[in-house]
C-alpha positions, 0 to 999 in steps of 0.5 A: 271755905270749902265744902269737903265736909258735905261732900264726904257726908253726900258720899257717907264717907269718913273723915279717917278713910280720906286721910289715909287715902290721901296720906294725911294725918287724920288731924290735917283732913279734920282741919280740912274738913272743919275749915279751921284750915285749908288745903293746898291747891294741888292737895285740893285737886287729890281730894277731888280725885279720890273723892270722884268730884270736880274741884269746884265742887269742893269749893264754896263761894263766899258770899261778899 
């Protein structure tokens, strides 16, 4: 699981700004956002870059 759509919502950015700053189809981002789908780790660590975060900040733990 991840947090990206918090994260995104936090800052009041867009799904579709995310996407083209990381170069990705709005679809893809979706699922990332969703968590239908998600990221790869190195896509992970671009995220948290444009988005001015730490990675664990993306990620949330789940619970056993």
């Amino acid at each position: 699981m991840n947090r990206i759509k918090k994260v995104l919502e936090e800052k009041g950015i867009k799904q579709t700004w995310l996407a083209e700053k990381l170069g990705k189809s709005y679809n893809m981002v979706n699922g990332y956002v969703q968590n239908r789908q998600q990221p790869r780790l190195e896509v992970l660590f671009e995220i948290a870059k444009i988005l001015e975060v730490e990675v664990k900040d993306l990620i949330q733990e789940q619970k056993k």
